[in-house]
C-alpha positions in Angstrom: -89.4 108.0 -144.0 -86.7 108.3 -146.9 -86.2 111.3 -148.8 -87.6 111.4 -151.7 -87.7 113.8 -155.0 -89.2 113.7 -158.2 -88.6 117.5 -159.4 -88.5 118.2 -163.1 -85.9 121.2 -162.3 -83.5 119.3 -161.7 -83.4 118.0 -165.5 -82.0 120.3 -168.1 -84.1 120.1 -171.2 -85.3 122.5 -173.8 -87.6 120.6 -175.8 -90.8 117.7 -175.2 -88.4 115.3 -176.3 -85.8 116.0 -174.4 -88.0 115.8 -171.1 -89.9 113.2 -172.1 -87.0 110.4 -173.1 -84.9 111.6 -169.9 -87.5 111.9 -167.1 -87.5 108.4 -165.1 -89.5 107.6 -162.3 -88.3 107.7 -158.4 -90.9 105.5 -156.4 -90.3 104.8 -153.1 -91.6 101.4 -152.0 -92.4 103.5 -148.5 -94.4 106.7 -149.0 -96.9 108.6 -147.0 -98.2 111.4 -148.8 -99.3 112.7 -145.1 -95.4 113.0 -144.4 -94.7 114.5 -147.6 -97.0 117.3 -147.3 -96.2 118.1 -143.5 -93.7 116.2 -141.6 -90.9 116.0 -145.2 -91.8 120.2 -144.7 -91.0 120.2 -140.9 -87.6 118.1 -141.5 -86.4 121.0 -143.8 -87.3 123.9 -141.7 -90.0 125.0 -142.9 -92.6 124.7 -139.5 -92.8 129.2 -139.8 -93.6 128.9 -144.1 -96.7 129.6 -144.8 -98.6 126.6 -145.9 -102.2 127.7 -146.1 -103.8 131.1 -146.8 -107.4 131.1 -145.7 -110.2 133.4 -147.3 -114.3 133.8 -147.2 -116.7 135.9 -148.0 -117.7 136.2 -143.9 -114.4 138.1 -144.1 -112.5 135.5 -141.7 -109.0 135.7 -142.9 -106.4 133.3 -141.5 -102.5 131.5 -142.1 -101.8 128.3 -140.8 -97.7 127.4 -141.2 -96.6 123.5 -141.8 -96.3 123.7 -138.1 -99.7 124.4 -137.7 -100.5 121.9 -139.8 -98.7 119.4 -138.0 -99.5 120.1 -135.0 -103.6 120.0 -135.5 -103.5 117.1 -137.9 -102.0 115.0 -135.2 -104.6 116.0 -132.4 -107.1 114.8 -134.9 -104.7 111.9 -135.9 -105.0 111.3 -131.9 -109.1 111.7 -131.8 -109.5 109.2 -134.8 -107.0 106.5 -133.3 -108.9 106.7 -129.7 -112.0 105.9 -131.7 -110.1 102.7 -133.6 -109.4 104.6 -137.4 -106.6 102.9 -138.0 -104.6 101.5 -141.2 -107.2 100.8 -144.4 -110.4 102.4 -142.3 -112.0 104.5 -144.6 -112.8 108.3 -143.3 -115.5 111.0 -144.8 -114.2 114.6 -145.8 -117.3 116.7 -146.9 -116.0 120.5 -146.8 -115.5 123.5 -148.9 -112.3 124.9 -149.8 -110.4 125.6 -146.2 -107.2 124.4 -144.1 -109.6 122.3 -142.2 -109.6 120.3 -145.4 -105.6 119.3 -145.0 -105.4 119.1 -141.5 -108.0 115.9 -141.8 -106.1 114.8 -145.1 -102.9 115.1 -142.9 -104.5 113.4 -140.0 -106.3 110.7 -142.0 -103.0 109.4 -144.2 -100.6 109.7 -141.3 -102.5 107.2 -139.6 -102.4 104.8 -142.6 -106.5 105.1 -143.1 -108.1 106.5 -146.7 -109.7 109.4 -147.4 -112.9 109.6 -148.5 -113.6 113.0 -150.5 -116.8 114.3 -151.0 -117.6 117.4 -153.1 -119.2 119.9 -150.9 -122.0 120.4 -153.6 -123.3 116.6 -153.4 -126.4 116.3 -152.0 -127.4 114.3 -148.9 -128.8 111.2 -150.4 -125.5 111.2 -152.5 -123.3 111.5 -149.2 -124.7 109.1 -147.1 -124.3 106.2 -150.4 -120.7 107.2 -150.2 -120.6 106.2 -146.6 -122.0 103.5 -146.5 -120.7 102.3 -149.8 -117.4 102.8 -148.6 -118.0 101.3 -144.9 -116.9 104.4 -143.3 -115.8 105.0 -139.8 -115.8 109.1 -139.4 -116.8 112.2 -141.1 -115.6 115.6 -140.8 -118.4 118.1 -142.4 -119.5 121.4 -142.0 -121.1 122.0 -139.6 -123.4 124.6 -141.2 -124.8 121.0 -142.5 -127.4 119.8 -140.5 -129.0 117.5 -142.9 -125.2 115.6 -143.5 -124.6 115.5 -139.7 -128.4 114.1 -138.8 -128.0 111.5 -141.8 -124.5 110.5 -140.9 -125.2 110.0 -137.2 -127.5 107.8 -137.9 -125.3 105.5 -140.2 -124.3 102.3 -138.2 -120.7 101.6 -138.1 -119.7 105.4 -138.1 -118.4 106.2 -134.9 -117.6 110.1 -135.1 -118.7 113.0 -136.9 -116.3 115.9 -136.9 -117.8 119.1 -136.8 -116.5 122.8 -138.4 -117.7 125.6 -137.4 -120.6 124.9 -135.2 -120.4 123.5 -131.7 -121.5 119.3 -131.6 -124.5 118.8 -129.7 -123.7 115.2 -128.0 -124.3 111.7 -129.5 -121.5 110.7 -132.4 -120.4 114.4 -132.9 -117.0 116.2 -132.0 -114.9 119.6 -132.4 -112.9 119.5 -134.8 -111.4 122.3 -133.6 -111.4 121.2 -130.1 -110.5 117.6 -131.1 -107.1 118.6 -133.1 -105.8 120.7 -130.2 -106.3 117.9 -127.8 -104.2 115.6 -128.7 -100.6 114.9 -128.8 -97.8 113.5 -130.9 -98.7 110.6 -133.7 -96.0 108.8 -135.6 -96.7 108.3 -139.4 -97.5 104.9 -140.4 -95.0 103.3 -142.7 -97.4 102.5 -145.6 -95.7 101.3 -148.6 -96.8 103.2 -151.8 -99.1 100.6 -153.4 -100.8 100.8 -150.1 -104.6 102.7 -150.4 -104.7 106.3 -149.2 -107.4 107.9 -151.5 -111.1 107.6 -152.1 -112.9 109.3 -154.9 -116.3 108.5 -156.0 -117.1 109.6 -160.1 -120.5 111.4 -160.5 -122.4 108.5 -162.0 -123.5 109.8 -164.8 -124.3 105.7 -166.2 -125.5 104.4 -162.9 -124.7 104.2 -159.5 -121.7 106.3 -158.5 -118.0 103.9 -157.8 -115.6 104.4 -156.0 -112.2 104.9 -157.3 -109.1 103.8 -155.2 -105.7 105.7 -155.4 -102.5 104.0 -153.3 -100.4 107.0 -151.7 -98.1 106.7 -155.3 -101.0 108.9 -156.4 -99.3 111.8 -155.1 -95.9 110.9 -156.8 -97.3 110.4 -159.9 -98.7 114.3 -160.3 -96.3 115.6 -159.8 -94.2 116.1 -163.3 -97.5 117.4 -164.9 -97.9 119.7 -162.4 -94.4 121.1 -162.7 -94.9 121.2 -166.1 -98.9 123.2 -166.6 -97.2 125.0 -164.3 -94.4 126.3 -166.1 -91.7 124.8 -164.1 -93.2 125.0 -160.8 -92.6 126.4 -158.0 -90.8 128.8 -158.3 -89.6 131.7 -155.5 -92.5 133.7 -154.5 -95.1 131.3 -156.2 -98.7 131.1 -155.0 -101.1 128.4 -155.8 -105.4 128.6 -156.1 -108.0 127.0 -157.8 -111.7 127.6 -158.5 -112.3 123.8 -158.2 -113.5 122.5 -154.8 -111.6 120.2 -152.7 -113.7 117.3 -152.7 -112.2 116.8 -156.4 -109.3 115.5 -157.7 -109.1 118.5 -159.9 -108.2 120.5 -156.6 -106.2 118.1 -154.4 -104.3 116.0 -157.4 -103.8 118.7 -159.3 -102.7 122.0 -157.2 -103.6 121.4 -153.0 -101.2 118.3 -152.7 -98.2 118.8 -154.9 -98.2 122.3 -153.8 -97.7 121.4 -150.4 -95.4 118.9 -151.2 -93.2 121.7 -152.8 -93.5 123.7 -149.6 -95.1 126.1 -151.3 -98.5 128.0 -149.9 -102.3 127.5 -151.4 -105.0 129.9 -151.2 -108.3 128.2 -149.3 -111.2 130.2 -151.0 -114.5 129.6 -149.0 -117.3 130.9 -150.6 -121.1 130.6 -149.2 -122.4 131.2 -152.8 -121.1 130.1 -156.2 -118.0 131.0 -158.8 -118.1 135.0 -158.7 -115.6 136.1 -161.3 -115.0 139.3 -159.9 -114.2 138.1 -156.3 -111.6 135.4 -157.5 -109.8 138.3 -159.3 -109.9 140.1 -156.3 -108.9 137.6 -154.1 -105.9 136.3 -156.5 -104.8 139.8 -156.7 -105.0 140.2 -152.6 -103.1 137.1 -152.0 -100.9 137.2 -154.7 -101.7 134.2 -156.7 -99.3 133.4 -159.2 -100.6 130.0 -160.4 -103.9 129.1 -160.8 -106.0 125.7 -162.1 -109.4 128.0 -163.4 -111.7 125.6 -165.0 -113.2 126.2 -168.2 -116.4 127.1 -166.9 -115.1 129.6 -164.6 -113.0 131.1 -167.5 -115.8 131.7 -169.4 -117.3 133.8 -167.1 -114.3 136.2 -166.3 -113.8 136.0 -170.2 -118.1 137.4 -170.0 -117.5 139.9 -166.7 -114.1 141.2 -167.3 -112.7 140.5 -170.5 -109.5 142.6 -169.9 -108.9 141.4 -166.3 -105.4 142.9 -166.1 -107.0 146.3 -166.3 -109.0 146.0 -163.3 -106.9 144.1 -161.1 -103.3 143.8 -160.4 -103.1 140.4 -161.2 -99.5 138.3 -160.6 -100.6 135.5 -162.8 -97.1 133.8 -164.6 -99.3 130.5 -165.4 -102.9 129.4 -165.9 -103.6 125.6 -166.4 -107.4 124.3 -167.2 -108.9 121.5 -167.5 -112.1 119.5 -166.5 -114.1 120.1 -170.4 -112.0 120.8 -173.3 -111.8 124.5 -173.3 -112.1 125.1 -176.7 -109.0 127.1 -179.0 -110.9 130.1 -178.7 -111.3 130.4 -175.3 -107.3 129.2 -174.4 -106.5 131.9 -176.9 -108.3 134.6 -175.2 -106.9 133.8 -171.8 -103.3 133.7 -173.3 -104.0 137.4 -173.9 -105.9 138.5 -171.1 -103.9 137.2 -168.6 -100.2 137.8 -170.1 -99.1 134.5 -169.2 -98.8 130.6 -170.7 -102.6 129.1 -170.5 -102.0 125.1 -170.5 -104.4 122.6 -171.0 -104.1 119.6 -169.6 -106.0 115.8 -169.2 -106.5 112.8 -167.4 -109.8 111.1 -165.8 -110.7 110.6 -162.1 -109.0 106.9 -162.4 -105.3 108.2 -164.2 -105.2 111.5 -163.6 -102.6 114.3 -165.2 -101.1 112.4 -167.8 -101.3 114.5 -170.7 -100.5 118.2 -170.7 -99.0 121.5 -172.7 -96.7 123.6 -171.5 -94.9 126.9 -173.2 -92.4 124.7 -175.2 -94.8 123.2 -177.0 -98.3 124.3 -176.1 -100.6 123.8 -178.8 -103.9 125.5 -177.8 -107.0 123.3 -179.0 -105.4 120.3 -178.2 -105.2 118.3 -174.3 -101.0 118.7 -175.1 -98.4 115.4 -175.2 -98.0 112.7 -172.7 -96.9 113.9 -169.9 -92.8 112.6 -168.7 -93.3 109.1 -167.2 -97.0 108.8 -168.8 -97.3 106.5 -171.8 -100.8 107.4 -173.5 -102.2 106.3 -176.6 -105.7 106.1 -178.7 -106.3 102.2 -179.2 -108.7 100.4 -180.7 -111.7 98.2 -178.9 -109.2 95.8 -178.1 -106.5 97.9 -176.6 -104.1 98.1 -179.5 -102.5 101.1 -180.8 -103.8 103.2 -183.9 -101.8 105.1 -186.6 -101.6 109.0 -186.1 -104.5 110.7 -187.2 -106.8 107.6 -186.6 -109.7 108.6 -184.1 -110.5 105.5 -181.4 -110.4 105.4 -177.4 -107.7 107.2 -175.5 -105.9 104.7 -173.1 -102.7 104.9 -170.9 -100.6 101.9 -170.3 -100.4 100.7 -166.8 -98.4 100.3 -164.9 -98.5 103.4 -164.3 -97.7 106.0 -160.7 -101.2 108.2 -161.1 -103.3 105.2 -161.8 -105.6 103.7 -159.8 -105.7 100.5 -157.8 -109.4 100.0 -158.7 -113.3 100.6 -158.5 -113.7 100.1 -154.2 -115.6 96.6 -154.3 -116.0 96.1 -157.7 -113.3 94.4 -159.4 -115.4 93.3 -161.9 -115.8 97.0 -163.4 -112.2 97.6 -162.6 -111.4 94.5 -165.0 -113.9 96.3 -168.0 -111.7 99.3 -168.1 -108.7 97.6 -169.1 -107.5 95.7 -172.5 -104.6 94.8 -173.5 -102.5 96.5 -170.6 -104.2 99.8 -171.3 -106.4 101.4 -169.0 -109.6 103.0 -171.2 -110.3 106.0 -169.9 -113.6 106.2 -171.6 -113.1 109.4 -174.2 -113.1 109.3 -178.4 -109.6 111.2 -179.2 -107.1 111.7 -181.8 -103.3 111.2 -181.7 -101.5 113.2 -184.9 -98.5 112.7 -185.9 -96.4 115.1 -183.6 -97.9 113.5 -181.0 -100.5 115.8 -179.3 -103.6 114.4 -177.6 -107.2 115.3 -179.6 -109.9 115.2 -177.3 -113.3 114.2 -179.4 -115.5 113.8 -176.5 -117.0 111.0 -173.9 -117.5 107.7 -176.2 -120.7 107.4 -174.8 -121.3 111.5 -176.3 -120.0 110.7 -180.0 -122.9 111.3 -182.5 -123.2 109.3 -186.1 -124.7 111.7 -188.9 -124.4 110.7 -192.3 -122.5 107.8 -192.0 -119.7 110.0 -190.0 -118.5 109.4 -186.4 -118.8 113.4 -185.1 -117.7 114.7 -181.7 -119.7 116.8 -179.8 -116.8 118.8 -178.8 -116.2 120.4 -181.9 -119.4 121.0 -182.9 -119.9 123.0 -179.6 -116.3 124.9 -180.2 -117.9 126.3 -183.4 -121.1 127.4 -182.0 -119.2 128.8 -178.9 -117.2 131.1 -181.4 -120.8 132.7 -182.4 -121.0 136.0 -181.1 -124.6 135.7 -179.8 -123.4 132.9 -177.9 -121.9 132.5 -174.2 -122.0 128.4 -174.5 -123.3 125.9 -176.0 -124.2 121.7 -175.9 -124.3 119.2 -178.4 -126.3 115.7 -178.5 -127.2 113.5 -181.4 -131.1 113.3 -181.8 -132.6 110.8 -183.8 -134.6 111.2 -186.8 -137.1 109.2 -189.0 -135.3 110.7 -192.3 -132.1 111.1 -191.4 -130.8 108.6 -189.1 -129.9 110.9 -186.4 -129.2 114.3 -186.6 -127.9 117.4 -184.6 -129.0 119.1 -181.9 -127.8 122.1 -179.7 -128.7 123.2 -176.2 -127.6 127.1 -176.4 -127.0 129.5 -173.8 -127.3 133.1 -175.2 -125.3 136.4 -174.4 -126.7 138.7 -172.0 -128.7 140.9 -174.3 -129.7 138.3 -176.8 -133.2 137.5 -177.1 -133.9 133.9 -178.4 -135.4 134.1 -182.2 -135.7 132.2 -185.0 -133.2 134.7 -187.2 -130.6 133.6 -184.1 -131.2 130.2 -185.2 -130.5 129.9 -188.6 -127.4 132.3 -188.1 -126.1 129.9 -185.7 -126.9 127.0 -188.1 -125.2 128.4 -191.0 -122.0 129.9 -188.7 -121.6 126.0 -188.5 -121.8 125.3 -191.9 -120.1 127.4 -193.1 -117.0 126.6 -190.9 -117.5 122.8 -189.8 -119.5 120.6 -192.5 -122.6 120.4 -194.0 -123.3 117.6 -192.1 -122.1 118.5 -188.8 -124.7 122.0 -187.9 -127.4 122.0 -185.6 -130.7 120.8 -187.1 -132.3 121.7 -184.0 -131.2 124.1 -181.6 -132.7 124.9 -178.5 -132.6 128.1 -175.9 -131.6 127.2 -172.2 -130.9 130.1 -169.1 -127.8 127.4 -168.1 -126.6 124.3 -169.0 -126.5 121.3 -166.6 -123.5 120.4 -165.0 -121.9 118.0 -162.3 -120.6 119.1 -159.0 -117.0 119.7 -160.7 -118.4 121.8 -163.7 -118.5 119.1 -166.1 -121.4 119.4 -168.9 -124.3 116.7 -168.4 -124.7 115.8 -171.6 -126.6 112.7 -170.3 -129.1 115.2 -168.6 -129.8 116.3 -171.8 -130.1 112.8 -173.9 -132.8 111.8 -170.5 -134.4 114.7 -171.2 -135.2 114.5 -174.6 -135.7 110.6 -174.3 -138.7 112.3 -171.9 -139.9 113.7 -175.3 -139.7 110.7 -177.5 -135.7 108.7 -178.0 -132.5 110.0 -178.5 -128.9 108.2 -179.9 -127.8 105.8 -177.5 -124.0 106.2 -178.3 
């Protein structure tokens, strides 16, 4: 394969501008993102580096090198081919956070096949549609998962399922471990970057859940964002972690893959239980993490547990990027202090991931930051065509375009609904000003009309979030025979906070008093949590179904 780099340090710039009008695009029309992220490494010497540092809470602490990884990606990259995975075969990878998780990536794009990532908190029923949806060949799951393993055994036209930490017991199933020791050399398949590499499947929140296709470009085309969330990543010494699982593009797209492709090491955090705030400071403090991707949710509660977190751990932190939900001003502020280092914000969707993004040079907390160098994004109107600063309408980013998708898997006719014009919709209400940052106003579908105005949800629920009884809050439009539609909040309290009506009508005149008239909470009610997809995502469409059990909400 030819070398290749697309490395922002390598530009001298000292404004957006500058960045933004000089950065130009280096795409290979061959590229394997499996010999990017392991053989490129082993051509520059880097077998003995560290590539993967491997945590749980069973207390199972290991290191695998790019060697390592090379070497056990292509015994599996010999299993899967002895089975017939070869080029465009579509193969299952349902794990939590752990090198096992590269070593099948590695194996799987190597070979020319596509990945098929599956969130480790999706359920079975929503594993097995992925499967068969996709038409795939293999799985590698935990073994730990006996429901997943019977289910996909009995799936016709999968021929293998890969097994982690539990012995196979006959029939389709296989070692992983045993199976990536076994075999022997594999040469990388000269895929061309347009060619597919990536599966992801979004959480269907509006029906069944599609599949969205990413050629091995994808990789390419995070990386400048990356660099730049980042601050200029890597750099000597760096570290890399994130709270999101690896089934996600949030965690591969976003710090696993580029990471690697750097040559620089990720921590694999396996937990058996959910986010504990405490133990990710304690295990970014053992490993020395010095850039982490902690999403909104999980800020929140370190923000709740330890609100001075460089107090009680000896944190390394130089950058924190999040993303996922817009955090809110408040809560980027906070973290800006607590953590003594730039907090960037950054966007993108599932389909055209990390194109927009802050960094120290022109952060702007609140907002998702600028286009990101070699990203053109705009808010158009219905038709696709661009809208005067300050105008609120659909935020879109011109295609072609490297971190784009190739399509919905076997639905082209929902691929061709997302784009107008040339621009690919991603599906969110936004604002563009007139220094060009990115307004995030909330899923289209989410936008709530009260009085005649067009409201997001988003900053409604900043305002209520800034309350000091509350820990976080939703936001819906409810209809209502008088009004039209009106208001309502779904609010999780503080820990010592007992739900009242005094709490209420504080809450509803905080809002008023610092939003609109028209914009507080009519009706607000008191939840323990609030519903939320397998990447942390709010379900505000859990709530609209639940209250269109109780009579009808706003459609959108």
């Amino acid at each position: 394969m030819k070398e290749l780099e697309i490395d922002l340090r390598k530009y001298l710039f000292s404004s957006y501008n500058e960045i933004y009008i000089n950065f130009k695009w280096n795409i290979p029309e061959y590229f394997n993102i499996g010999y990017a992220i392991i053989d490129r490494n082993m051509e520059k010497g880097l077998g003995d580096r560290p590539a993967i540092y491997y945590l749980d809470d069973e207390g199972d602490r290991r290191v695998l090198t790019f060697g390592d990884l090379k070497r056990l990606s292509d015994g599996l990259a010999s299993s899967l081919r002895d089975l017939g995975v070869g080029r465009g075969d579509v193969v299952g990878v349902y794990l939590q956070p752990r090198p096992e998780v590269v070593v099948s990536l590695g194996a799987i794009y190597r070979l020319g096949a596509v990945a098929l990532s599956i969130s480790p908190l999706i359920g079975i029923e929503g594993v097995e549609y992925r499967l068969r949806h996709s038409g795939a060949k293999a799985l590698v799951v935990e073994g730990a998962r006996r429901d997943v393993v019977d289910g996909a055994a009995k799936i016709d036209g999968l021929r293998a399922v890969y097994v982690v930490g539990s012995e196979p017991r006959g029939g389709k199933e296989y070692s992983l471990e045993d199976q990536s020791k076994s075999g022997g050399r594999v040469d990388v398949a000269a895929t061309k970057s347009e060619e597919p590499a990536q599966l992801f499947y979004t959480s269907g929140s509006t029906g069944p859940p599609k599949g969205v296709l990413h050629a091995h470009r994808f990789l390419l085309g995070h990386i400048p964002t990356y660099q730049l969330y980042f601050e200029l990543a890597p750099r000597e010494g760096d570290v890399f972690w994130t709270n999101a699982d690896w089934g996600w593009i949030g965690a591969l797209g976003d710090v696993v893959l580029p990471s690697l492709y750097f040559g620089m090491p990720v921590l694999a955090y396996r937990r058996s239980k959910g986010f504990s705030a405490g133990e990710a400071l304690k295990a970014m403090e053992e490993y020395g993490v010095t850039a982490a991707f902690i999403t909104p949710t999980a800020l929140r509660m370190i923000r709740r547990e330890y609100p001075q977190p460089l107090r009680d751990f000896g944190l390394r932190l130089r950058a924190v990027s999040t993303a996922g939900e817009a955090p809110g001003r408040e809560l980027v502020e906070w973290a800006l202090q607590a953590f003594k280092a730039p907090v960037n914000e950054f966007y993108g969707c599932t389909e055209a991931n990390l194109v927009v993004t802050n960094h120290s040079l022109w952060a702007r907390p609140g907002s998702a930051g600028k286009p990101a160098p070699g990203h053109v994004v705009d808010v158009v109107d219905e038709d696709g065509r661009p809208l005067p600063p300050g105008s609120e309408g659909l935020i879109a980013v011109k295609l072609p375009d490297p971190a784009a998708f190739l399509g919905y898997w076997k639905n082209p006719e929902a691929t061709a609904a997302k784009i107008r014009n040339g621009w690919f919709i991603i599906g969110d209400a936004g604002v563009k000003d007139v220094e060009g940052y990115i307004w995030f106003r909330g899923r289209v579908d989410d936008v709530i009309k009260v009085a005649g105005y067009r409201l997001g949800p988003e900053e409604v629920e900043e305002v209520i979030a800034r309350h000091p009884a509350v820990l976080e809050a939703a936001v819906i439009g409810k209809p209502d025979p008088i009004r039209g539609t009106i208001v309502k909040a779904f609010v999780v309290l503080r820990p010592g906070v007992e739900p009242s009506e005094e709490v209420k009508r504080d809450i509803q005149n905080f809002v008023k008093s610092r939003l609109a008239a028209y914009a507080y909470p009519r009706e607000i009610e008191f939840l323990d949590q609030l519903p939320r997809t397998e990447t942390g995502k709010l379900k505000r469409y859990e709530l609209r179904r639940r209250e269109m059990e109780r009579g009808n909400v706003q459609s959108g």
